[in-house]
C-alpha positions in Angstrom: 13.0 15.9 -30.7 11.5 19.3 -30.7 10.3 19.0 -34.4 8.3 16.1 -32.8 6.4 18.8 -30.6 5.6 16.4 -28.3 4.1 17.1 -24.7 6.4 15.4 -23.0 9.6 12.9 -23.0 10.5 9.9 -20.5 13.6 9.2 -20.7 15.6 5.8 -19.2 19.2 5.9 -19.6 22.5 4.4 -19.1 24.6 7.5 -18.3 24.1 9.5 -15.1 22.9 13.0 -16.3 21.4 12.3 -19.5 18.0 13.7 -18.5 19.0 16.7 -17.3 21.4 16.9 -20.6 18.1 16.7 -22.9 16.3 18.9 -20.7 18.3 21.7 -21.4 17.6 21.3 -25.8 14.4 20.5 -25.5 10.9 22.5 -25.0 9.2 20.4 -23.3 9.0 18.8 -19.6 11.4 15.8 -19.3 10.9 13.2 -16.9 13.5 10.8 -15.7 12.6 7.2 -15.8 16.3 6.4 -14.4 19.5 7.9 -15.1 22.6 5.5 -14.9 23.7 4.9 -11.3 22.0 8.5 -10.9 19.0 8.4 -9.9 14.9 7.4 -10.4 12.3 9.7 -9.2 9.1 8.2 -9.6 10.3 5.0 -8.1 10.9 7.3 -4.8 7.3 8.6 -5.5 5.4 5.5 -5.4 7.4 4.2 -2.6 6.7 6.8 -0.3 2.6 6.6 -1.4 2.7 2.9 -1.0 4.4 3.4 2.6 1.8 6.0 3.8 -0.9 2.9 3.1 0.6 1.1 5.8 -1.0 0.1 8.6 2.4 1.4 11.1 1.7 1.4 14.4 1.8 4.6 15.9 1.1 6.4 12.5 -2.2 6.7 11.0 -3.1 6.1 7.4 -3.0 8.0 4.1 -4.9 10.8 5.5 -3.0 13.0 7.7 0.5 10.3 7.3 3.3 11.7 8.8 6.6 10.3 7.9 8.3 11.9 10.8 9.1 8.4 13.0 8.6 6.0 10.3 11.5 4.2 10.1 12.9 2.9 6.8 15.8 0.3 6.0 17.1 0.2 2.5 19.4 -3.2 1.8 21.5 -4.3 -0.8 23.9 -3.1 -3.5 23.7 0.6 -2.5 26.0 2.1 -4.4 25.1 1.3 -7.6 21.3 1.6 -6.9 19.4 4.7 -8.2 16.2 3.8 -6.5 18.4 3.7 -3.2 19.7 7.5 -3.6 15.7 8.9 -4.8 14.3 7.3 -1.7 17.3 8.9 0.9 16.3 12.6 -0.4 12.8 12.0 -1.0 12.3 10.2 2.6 14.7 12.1 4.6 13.0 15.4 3.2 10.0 14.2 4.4 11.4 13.5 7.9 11.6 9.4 8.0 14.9 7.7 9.3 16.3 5.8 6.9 18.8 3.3 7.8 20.8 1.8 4.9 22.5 -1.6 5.3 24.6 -4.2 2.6 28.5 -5.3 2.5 31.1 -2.4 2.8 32.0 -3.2 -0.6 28.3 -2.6 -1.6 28.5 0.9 0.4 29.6 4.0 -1.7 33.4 4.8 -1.1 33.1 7.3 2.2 29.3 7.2 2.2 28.8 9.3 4.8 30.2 11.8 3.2 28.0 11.1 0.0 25.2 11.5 2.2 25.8 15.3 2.2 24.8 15.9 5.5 21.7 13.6 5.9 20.7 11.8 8.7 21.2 8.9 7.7 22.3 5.5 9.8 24.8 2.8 8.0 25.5 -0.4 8.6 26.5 -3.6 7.8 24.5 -5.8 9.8 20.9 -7.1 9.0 19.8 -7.9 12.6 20.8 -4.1 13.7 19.0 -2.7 10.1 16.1 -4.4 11.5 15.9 -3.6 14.8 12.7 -1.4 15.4 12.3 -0.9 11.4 9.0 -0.2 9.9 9.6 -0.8 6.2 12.7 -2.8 5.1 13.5 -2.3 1.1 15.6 -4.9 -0.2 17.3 -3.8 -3.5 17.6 -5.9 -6.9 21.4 -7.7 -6.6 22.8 -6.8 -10.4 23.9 -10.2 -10.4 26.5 -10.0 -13.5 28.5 -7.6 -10.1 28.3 -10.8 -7.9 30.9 -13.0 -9.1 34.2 -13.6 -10.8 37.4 -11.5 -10.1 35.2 -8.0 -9.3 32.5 -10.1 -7.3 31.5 -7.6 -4.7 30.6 -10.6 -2.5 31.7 -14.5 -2.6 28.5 -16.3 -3.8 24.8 -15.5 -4.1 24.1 -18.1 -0.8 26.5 -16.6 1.0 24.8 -12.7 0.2 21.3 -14.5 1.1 22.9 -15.9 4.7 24.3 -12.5 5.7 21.6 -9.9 3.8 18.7 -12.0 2.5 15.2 -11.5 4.5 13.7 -15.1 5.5 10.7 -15.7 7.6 12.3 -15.7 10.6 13.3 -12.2 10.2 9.2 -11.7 10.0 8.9 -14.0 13.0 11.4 -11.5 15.1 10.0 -8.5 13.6 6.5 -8.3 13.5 5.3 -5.1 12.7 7.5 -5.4 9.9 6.4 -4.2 6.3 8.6 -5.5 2.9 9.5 -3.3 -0.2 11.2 -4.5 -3.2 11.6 -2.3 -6.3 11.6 -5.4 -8.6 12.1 -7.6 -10.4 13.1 -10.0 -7.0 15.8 -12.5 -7.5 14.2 -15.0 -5.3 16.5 -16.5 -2.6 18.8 -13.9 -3.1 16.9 -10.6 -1.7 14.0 -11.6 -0.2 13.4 -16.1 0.6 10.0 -16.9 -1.7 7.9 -17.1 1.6 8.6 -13.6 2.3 8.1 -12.5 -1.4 4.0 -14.4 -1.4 3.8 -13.4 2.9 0.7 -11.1 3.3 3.8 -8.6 4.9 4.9 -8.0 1.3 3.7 -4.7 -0.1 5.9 -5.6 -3.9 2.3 -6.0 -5.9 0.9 -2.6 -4.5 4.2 -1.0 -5.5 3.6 -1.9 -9.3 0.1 -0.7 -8.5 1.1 2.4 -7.3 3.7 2.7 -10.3 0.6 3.6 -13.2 -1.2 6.1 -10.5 1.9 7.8 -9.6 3.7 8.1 -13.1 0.0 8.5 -14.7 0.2 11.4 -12.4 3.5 12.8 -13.2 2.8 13.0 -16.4 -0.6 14.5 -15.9 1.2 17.5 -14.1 4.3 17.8 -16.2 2.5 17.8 -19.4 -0.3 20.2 -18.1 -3.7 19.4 -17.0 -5.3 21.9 -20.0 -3.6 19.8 -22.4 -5.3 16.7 -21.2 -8.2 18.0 -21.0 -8.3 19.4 -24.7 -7.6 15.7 -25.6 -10.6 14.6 -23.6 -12.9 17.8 -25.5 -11.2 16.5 -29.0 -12.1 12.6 -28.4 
């Protein structure tokens, strides 16, 4: 990899720790596109910038956003999402609440102690995860974890009665703003109304996705080495 003097390497990986592993032989900056059950940075970065778009009542926009009283619900299959654990540091560092919510056998064995000390609110019911929430990110169910003898909950209707966000969850929450990471499993996460409702932010995530990693990669790779490309072309 070094022979191949390049600028930069993204890395997307099955095993937790294999960015930082390559970080450490290599010369270059190393960016993790998403380590095993570890975690994926630049999903947590374009999350929080598509949040500070939001029209939240009580918070103004992009300029001058404070997260400090934005309230955030993350829902699903937390612990085996690494989009879940970038967005607790990134958002509790920058001072939202973050509630997270799914079945206890979704939950990380003694979460709160995995939480290392964050302020963090768990449960495991959807009304209460709801309940005066600003921004509610459902995560993708891995579905080959859903079934058979090491299903983690009976059936995929039964996940979508109890966790799945329908319209009347809009109707009773209307300030209410909807993440997903993607790709949605429709009827599962989110019901199809709520995926196409003009309260679903998922499009302006992907959006978000080429600035933020365009960015990333702008900065890791050093903005003098961009712009001698641009001199050379």
């Amino acid at each position: 990899l070094n022979a191949m003097r390049a600028d930069g390497i993204v890395i997307r990986h099955g095993s937790s720790g294999a960015t930082q592993l390559i970080a450490g032989l290599v010369d270059c900056p190393v960016l993790n596109a998403g380590d095993g059950q570890h975690e994926h940075p630049t999903q947590g970065l374009l999350d929080a910038l598509t949040m500070s778009d939001l029209a939240v009542p009580g918070l103004d926009g992009l300029k001058g956003f404070d997260f400090r009283g934005l309230n955030v619900t993350i829902l699903g299959d937390i612990a085996h999402s690494r989009v879940a654990r970038s967005n607790v540091y990134g958002l509790t560092a920058l001072g939202a609440c973050v509630t997270l919510c799914g079945p206890r056998t979704m939950m990380p064995v003694e979460v709160e102690a995995a939480l290392d000390g964050r302020d963090v609110r768990v449960t495991d019911r959807l009304d209460e995860a709801l309940e005066g929430c600003d921004v509610a990110m459902a995560l993708r169910i891995q579905l080959e974890r859903m079934t058979g003898q090491i299903g983690l909950t009976p059936s995929l209707r039964e996940y979508h009665t109890m966790y799945g966000i329908r319209p009347e969850h809009l109707e009773a929450n209307p300030d209410l703003w909807v993440m997903h990471p993607g790709p949605v499993n429709r009827g599962v996460e989110l019901s199809g109304e709520v995926v196409d409702s003009d309260r679903s932010v998922i499009l302006d995530q992907v959006t978000n996705g080429v600035a933020v990693r365009m960015a990333v990669l702008y900065l890791l790779a050093g903005a003098d080495a961009f712009t001698d490309a641009e001199a050379g072309s």
